[in-house]
Structures are given as C-alpha cells and as structure tokens.
VMD Tcl script that builds the backbone (N, CA, C; Angstrom):
set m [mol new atoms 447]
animate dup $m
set s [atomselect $m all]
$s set {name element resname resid chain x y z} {
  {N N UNK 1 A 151.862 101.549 -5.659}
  {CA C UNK 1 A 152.387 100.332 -5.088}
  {C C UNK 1 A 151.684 99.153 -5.746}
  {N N UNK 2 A 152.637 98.473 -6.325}
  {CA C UNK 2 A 152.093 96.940 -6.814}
  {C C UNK 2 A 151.066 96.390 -6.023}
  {N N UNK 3 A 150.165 95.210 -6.288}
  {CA C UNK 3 A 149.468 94.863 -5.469}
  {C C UNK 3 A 150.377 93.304 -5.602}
  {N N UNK 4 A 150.472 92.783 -4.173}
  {CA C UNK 4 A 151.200 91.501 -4.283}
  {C C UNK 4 A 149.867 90.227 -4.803}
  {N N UNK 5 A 148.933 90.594 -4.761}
  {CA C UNK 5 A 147.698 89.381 -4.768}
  {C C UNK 5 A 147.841 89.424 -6.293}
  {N N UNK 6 A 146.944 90.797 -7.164}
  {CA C UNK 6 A 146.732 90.214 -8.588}
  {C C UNK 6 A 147.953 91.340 -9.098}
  {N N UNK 7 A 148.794 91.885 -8.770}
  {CA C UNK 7 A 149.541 92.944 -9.620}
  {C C UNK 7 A 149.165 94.071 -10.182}
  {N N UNK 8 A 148.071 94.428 -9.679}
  {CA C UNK 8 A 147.614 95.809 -10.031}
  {C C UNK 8 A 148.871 96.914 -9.801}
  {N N UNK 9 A 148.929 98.171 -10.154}
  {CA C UNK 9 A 149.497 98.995 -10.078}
  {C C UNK 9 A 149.135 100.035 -9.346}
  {N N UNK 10 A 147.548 99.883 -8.784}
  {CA C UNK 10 A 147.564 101.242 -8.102}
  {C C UNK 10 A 147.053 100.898 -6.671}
  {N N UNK 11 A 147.422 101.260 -5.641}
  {CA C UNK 11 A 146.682 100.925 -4.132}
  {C C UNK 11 A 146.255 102.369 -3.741}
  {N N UNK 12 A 145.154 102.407 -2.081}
  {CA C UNK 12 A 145.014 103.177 -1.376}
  {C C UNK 12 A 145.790 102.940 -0.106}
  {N N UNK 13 A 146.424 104.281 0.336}
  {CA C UNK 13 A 147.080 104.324 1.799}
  {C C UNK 13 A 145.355 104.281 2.813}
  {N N UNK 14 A 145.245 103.167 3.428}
  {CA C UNK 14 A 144.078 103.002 4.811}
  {C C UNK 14 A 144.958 103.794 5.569}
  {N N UNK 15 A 145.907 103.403 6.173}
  {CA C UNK 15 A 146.866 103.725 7.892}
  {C C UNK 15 A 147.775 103.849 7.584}
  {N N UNK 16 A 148.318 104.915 8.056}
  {CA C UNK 16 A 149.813 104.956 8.607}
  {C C UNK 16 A 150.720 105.277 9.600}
  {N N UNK 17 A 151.517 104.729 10.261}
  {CA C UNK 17 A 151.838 104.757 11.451}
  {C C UNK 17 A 153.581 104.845 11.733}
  {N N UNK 18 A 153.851 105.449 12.190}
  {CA C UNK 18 A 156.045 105.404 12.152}
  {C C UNK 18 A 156.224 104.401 13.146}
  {N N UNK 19 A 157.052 104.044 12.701}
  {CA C UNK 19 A 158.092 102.962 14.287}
  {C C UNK 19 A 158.791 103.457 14.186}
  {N N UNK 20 A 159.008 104.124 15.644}
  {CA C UNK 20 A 160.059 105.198 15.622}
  {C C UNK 20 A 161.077 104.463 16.334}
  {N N UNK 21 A 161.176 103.502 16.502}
  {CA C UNK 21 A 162.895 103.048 16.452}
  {C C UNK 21 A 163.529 102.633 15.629}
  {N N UNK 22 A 162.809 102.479 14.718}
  {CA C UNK 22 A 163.564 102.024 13.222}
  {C C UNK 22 A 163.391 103.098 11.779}
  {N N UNK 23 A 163.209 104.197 12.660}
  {CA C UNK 23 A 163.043 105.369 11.507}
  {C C UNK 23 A 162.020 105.276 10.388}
  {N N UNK 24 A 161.067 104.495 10.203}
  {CA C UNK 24 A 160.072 103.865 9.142}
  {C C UNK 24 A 158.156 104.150 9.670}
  {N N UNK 25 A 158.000 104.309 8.572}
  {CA C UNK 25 A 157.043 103.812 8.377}
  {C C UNK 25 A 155.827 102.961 7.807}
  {N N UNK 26 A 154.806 102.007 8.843}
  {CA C UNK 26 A 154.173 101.131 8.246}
  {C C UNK 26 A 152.812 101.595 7.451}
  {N N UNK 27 A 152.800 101.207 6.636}
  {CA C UNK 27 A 151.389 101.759 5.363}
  {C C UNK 27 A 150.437 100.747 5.257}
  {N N UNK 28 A 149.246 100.557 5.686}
  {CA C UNK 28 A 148.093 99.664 5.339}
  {C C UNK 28 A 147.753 99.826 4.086}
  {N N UNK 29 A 147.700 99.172 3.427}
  {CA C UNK 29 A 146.895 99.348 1.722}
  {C C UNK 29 A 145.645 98.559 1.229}
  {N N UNK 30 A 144.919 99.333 0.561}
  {CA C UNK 30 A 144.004 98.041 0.035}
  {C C UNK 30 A 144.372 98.494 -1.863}
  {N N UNK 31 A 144.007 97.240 -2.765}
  {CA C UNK 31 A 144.268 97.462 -4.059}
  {C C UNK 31 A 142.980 98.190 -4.195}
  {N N UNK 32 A 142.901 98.448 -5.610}
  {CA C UNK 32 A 141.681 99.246 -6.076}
  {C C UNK 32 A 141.302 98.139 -6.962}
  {N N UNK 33 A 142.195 97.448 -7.667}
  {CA C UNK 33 A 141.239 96.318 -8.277}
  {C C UNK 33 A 140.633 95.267 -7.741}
  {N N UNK 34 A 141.325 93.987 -6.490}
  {CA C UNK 34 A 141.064 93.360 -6.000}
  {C C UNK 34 A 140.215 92.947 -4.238}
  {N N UNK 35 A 140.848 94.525 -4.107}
  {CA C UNK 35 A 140.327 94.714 -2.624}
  {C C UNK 35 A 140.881 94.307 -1.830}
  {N N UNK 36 A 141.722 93.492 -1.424}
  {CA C UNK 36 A 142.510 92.837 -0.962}
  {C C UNK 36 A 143.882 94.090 -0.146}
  {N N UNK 37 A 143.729 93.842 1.275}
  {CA C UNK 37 A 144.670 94.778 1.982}
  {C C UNK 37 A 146.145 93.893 2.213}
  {N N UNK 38 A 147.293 94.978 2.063}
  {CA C UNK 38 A 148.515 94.398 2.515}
  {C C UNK 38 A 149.552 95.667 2.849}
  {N N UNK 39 A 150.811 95.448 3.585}
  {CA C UNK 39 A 151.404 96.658 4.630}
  {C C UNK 39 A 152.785 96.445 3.742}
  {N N UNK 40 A 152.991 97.890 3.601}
  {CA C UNK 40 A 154.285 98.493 3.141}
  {C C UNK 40 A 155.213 98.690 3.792}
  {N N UNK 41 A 156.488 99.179 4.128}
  {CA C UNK 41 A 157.166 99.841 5.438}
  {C C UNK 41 A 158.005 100.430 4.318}
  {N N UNK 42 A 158.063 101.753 4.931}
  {CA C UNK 42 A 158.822 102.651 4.088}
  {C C UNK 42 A 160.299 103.227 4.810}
  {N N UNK 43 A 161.257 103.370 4.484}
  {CA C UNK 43 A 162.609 103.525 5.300}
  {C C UNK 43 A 163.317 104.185 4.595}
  {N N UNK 44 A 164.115 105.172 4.878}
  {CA C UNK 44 A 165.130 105.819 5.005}
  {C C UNK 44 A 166.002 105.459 4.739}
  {N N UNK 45 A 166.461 105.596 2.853}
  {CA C UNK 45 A 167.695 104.801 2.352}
  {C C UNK 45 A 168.810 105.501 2.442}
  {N N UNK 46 A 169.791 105.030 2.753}
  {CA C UNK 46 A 171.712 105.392 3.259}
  {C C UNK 46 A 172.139 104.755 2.379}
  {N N UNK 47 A 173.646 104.821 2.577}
  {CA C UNK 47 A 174.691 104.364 1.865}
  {C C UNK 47 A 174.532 102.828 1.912}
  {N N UNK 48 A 174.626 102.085 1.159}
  {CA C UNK 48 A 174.692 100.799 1.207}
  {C C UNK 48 A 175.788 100.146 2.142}
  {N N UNK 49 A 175.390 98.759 3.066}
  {CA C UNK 49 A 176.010 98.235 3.868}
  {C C UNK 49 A 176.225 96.811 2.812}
  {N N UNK 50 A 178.194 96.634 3.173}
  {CA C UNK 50 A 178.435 95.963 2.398}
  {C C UNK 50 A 178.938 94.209 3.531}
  {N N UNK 51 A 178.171 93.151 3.459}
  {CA C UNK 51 A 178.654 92.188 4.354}
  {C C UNK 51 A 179.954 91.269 3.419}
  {N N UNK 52 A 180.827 91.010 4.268}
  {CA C UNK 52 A 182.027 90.268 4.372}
  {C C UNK 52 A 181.674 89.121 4.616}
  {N N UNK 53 A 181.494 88.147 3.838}
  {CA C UNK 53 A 181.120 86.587 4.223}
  {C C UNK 53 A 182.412 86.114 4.543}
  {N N UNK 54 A 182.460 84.647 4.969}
  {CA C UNK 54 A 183.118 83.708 5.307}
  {C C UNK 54 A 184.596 83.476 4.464}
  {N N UNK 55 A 184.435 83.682 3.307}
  {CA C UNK 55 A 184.962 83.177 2.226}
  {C C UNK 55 A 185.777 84.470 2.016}
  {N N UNK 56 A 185.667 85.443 2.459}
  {CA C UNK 56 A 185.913 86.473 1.959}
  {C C UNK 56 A 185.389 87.404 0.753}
  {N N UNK 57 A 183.984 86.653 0.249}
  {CA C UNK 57 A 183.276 87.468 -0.729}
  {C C UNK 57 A 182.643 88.754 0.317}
  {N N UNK 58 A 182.313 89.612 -0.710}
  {CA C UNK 58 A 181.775 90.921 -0.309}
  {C C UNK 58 A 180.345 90.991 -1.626}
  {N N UNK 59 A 179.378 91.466 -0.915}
  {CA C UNK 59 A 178.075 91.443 -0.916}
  {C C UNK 59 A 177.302 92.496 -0.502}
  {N N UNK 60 A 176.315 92.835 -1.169}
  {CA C UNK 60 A 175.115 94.293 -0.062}
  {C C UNK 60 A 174.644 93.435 0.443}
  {N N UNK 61 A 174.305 94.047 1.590}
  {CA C UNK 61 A 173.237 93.599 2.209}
  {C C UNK 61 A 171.901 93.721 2.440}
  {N N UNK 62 A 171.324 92.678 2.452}
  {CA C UNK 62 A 169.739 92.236 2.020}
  {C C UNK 62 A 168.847 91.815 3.244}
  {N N UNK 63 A 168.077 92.677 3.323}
  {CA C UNK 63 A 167.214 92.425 4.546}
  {C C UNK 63 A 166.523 91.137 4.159}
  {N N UNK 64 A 165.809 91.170 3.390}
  {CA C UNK 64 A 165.168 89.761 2.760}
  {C C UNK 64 A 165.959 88.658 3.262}
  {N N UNK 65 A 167.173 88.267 3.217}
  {CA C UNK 65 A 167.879 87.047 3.215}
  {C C UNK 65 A 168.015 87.038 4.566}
  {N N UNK 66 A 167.843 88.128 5.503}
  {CA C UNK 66 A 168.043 88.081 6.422}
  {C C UNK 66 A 166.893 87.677 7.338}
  {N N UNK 67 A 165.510 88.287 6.891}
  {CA C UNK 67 A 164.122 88.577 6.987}
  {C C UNK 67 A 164.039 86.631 7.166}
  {N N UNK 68 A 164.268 86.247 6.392}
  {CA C UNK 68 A 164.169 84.503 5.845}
  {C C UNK 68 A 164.998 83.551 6.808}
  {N N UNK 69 A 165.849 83.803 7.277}
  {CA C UNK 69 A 166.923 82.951 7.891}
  {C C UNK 69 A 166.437 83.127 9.250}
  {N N UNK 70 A 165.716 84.194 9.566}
  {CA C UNK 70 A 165.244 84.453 10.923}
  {C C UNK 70 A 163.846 83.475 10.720}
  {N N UNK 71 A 163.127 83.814 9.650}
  {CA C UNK 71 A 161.607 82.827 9.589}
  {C C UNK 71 A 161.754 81.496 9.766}
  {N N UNK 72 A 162.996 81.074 8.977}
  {CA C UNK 72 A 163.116 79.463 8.875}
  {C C UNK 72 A 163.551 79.218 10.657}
  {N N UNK 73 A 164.178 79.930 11.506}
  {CA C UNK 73 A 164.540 79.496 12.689}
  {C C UNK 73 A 163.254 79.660 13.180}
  {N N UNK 74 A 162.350 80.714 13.459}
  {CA C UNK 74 A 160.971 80.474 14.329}
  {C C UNK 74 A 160.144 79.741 13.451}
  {N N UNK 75 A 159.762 78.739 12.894}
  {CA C UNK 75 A 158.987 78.149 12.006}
  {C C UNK 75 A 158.288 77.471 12.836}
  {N N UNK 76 A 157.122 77.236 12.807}
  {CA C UNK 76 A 155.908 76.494 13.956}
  {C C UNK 76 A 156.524 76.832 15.065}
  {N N UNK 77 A 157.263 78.041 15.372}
  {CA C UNK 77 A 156.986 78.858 16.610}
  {C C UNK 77 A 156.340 79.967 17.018}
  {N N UNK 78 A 156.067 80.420 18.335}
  {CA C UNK 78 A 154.784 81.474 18.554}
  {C C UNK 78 A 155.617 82.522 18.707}
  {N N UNK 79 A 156.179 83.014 17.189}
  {CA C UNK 79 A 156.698 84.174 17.374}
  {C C UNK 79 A 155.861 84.938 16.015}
  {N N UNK 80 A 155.290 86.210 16.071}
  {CA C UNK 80 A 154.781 86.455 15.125}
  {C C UNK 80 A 155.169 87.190 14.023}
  {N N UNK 81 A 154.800 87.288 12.968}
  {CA C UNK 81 A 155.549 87.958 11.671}
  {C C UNK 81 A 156.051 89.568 12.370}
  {N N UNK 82 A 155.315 89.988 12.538}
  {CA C UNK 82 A 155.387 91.498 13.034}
  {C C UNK 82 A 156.754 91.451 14.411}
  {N N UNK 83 A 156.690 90.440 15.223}
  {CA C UNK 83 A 158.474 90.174 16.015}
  {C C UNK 83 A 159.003 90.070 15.195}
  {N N UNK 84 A 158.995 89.334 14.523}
  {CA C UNK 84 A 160.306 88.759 13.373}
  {C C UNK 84 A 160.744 90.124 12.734}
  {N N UNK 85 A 159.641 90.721 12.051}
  {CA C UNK 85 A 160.055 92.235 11.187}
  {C C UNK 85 A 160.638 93.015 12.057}
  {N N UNK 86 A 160.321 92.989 13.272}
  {CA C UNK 86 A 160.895 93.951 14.276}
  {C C UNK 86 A 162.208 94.310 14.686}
  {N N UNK 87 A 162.340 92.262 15.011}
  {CA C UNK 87 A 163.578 91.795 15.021}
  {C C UNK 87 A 164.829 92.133 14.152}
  {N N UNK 88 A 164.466 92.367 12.828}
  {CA C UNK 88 A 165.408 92.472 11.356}
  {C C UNK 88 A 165.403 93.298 11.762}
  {N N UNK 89 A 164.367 94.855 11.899}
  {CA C UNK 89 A 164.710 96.274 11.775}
  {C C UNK 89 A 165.940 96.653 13.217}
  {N N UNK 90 A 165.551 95.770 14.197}
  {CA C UNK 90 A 166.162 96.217 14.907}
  {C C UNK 90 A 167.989 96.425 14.929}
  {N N UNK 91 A 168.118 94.754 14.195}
  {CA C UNK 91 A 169.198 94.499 13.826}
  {C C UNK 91 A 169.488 95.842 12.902}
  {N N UNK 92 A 168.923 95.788 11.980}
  {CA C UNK 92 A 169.237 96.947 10.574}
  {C C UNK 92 A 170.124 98.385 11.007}
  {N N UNK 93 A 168.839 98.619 12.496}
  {CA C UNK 93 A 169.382 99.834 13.224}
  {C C UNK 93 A 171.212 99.820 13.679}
  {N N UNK 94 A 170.996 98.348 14.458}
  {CA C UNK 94 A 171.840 98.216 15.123}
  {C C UNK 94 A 173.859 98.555 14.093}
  {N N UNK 95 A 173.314 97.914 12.788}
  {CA C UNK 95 A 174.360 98.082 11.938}
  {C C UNK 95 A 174.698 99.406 11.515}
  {N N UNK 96 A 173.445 100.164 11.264}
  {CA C UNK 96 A 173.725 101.651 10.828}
  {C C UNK 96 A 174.406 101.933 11.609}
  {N N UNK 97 A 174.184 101.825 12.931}
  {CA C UNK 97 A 174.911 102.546 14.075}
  {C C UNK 97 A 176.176 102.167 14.081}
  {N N UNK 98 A 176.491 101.642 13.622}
  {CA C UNK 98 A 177.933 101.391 13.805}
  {C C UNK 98 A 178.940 102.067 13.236}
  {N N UNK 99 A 177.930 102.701 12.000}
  {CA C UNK 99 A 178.753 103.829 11.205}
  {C C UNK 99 A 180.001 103.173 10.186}
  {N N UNK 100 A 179.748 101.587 9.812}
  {CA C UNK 100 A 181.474 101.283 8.933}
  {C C UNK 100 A 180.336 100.871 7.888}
  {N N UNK 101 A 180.945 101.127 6.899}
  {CA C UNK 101 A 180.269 100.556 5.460}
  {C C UNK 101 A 180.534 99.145 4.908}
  {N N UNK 102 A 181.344 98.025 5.651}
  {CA C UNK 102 A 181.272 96.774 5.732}
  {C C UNK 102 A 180.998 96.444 7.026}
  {N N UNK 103 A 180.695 95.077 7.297}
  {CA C UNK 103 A 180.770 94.375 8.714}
  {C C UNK 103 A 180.998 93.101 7.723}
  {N N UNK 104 A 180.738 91.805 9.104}
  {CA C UNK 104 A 181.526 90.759 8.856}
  {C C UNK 104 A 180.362 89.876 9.417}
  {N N UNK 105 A 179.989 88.914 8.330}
  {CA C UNK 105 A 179.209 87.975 8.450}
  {C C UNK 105 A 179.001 87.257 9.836}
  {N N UNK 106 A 179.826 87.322 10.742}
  {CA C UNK 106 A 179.909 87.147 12.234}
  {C C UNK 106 A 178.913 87.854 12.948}
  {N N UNK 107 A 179.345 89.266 12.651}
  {CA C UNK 107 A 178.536 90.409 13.510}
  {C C UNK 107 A 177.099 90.230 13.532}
  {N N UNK 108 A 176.743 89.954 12.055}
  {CA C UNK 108 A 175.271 89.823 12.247}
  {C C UNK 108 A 174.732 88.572 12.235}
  {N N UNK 109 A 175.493 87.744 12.309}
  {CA C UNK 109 A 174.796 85.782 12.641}
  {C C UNK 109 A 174.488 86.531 14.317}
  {N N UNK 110 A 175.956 86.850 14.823}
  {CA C UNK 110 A 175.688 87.209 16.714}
  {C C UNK 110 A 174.663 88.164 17.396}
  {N N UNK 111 A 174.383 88.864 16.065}
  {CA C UNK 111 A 173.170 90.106 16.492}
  {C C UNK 111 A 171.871 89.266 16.183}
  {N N UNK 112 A 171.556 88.572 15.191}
  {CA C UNK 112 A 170.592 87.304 15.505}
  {C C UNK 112 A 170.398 86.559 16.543}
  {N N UNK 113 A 171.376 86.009 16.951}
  {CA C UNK 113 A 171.585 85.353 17.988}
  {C C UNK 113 A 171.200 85.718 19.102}
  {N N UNK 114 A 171.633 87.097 19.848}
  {CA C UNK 114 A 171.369 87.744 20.595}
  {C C UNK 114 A 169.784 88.051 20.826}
  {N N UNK 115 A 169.236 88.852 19.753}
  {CA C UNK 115 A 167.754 89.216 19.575}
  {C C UNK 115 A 166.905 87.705 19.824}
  {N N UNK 116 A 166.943 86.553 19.030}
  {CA C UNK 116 A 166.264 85.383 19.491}
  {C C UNK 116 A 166.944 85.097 20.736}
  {N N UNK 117 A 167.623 84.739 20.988}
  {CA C UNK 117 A 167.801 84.368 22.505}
  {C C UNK 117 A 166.807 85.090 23.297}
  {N N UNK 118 A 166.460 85.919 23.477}
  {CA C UNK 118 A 165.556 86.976 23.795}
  {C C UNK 118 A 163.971 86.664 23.495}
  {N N UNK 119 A 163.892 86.335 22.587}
  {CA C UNK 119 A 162.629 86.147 21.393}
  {C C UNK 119 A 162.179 84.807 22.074}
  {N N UNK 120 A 163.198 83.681 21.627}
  {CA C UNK 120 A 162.392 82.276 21.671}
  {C C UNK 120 A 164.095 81.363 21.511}
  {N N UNK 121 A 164.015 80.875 22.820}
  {CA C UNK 121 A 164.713 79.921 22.738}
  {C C UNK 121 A 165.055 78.651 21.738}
  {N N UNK 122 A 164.352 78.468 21.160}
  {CA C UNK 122 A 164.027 77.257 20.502}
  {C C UNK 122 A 164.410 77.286 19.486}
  {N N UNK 123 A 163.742 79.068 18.900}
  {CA C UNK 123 A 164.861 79.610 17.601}
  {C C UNK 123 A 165.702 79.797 17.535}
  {N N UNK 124 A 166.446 80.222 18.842}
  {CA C UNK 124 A 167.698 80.648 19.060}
  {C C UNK 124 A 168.278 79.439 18.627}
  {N N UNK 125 A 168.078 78.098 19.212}
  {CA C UNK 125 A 169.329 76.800 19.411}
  {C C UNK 125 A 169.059 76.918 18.109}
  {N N UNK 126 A 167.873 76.473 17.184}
  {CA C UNK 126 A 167.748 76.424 15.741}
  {C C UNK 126 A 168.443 76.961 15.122}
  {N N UNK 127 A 169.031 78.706 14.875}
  {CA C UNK 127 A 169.517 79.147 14.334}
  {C C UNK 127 A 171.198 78.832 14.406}
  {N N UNK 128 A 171.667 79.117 15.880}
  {CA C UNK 128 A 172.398 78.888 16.718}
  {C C UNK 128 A 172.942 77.375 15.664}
  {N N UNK 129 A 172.472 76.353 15.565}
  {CA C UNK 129 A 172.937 75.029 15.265}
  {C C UNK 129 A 173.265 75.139 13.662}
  {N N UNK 130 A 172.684 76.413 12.982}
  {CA C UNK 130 A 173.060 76.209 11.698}
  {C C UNK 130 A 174.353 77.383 11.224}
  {N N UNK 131 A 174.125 78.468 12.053}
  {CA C UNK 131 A 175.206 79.053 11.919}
  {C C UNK 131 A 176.581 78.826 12.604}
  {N N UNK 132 A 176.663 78.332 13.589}
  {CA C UNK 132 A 177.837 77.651 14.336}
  {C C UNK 132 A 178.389 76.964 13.897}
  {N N UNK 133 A 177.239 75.632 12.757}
  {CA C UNK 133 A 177.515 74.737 12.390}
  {C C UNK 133 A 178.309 73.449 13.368}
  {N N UNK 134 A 177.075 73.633 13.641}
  {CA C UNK 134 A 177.303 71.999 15.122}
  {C C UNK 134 A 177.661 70.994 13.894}
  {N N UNK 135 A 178.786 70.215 14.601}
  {CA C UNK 135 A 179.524 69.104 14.341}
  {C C UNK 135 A 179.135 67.764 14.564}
  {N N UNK 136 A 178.358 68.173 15.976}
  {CA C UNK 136 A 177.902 66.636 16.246}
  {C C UNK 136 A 177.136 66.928 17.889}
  {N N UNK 137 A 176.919 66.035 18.289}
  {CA C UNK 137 A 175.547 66.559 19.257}
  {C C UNK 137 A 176.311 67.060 20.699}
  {N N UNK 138 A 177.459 66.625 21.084}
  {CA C UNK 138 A 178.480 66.978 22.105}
  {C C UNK 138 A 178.157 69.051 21.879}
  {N N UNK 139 A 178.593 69.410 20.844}
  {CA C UNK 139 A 178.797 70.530 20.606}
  {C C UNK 139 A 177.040 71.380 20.866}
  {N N UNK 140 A 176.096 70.349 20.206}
  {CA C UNK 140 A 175.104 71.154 20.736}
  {C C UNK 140 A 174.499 71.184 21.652}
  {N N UNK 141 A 174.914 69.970 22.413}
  {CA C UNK 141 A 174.663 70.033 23.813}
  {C C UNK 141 A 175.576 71.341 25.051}
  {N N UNK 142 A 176.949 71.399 24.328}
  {CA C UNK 142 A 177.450 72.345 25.087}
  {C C UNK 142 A 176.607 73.833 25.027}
  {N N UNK 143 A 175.739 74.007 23.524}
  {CA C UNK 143 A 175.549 75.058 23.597}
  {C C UNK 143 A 173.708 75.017 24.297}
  {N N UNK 144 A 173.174 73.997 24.244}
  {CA C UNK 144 A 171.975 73.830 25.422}
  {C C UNK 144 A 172.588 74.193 26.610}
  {N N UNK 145 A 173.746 73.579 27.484}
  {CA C UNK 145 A 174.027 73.628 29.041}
  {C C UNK 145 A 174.753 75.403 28.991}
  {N N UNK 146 A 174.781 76.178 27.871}
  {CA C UNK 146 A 175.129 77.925 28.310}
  {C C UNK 146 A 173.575 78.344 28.518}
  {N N UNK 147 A 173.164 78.047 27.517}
  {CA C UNK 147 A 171.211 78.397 27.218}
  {C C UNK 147 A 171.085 78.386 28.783}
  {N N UNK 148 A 171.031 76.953 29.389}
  {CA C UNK 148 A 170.334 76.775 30.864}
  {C C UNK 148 A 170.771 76.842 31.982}
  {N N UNK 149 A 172.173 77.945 31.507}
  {CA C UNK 149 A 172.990 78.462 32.850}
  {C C UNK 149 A 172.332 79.834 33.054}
}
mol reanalyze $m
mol bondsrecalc $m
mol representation Tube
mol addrep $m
C-alpha cells in the first residue's frame, strides 16, 4: 500500500477490524519509511453500479464524489470523518441491495438526504439547498418549516 504522506510503496498492517455492515474491512498502517500511520478499508468488489444523471448521461459510480459532496455539506460541523465514511458505506450498501445495475441520480441525492437528516440537520438543509436547487428563499424556507414539523 502506497504511503499517502511521502509515497513509499511498502506499509505495515498495525489493526484490523471488519464493519460488518458494510462487508469491509478497516486496516491501520504505518509506512516503513516515514512512520507515519494511515487507514485503508478494504471491500468487496461487484459488478459496477452505473448512475443516470440528470441529463441523461450515464456514469460509474464513485464513492469519492460522493465521499466529497457529503464533506462539503458537514463542513465546520461536529460530524466526524469516520460518520461521514459510515454514512457513504451505508448508502453504498443500501444501492447494492437493490440489485439493478443503474439507479438514478435522484435515488441517491434522497438516500443522502435521508442519512443527514439523521446525522445533522444543518447538513441536511446544506445539502438539501444544493441538490433541490432552491430558487429563492420562499422555497428554502418551505423546506426549514418540513425540517421543524
């Protein structure tokens, strides 16, 4: 395993541990050149899931982009990296399960949605306001007065 600090090529496994709801496991590492520890997660690759955007483009899907769009919504919030990762895997699960080899850019803005609502309000409206794409403050106010029903 690369080292992300100086790029070494070789690490030691410290820990390892499964999350067994997301079929994976997390790997503690330290490099051998720098010393420097950082965590792997290893998963169980399937058939590729293909998302249906807006536009009608078709795309794999990328935990990363997904991993990111969730960070930028909790940003100077007290949600911690390890929720957030949790959060994605959970989603991840949630798609396998569905068993179709596309979904639709909808499904998983709403499975975001869902999981922060849960998580942190704050991220939720955040996210909520960019994927909805609020129009103007009427609209995000309607979606504050569901929040505080």
């Amino acid at each position: 395993m690369k080292c992300p600090y100086c790029g070494y090529d070789d690490s030691r496994v410290i820990d390892s541990r499964p999350i067994e709801e997301t079929n994976s496991i997390k790997r503690r590492r330290e490099c051998l050149a720098c010393e420097k520890r950082f965590s792997t997660f290893e998963r169980i690759e399937t058939a590729p899931l293909i998302v249906i955007k807006k536009n009608g483009e078709r795309e794999q899907f990328n935990r990363n982009k997904l991993l990111m769009g969730i960070m930028r919504a909790c940003e100077k919030r007290p949600v911690s990296a390890d929720t957030m990762e949790k959060l994605v895997s959970e989603i991840e699960v949630t798609l396998s399960n569905l068993l179709a080899q596309e979904v639709e850019t909808t499904k998983i803005g709403e499975l975001v949605m869902e999981k922060l609502k849960a998580t942190d309000e704050v991220a939720y409206v955040r996210f909520a306001s960019v994927y909805r794409q609020f129009k103007d403050i009427n609209t995000f106010m309607e979606e504050l007065q569901k929040l505080l029903k």
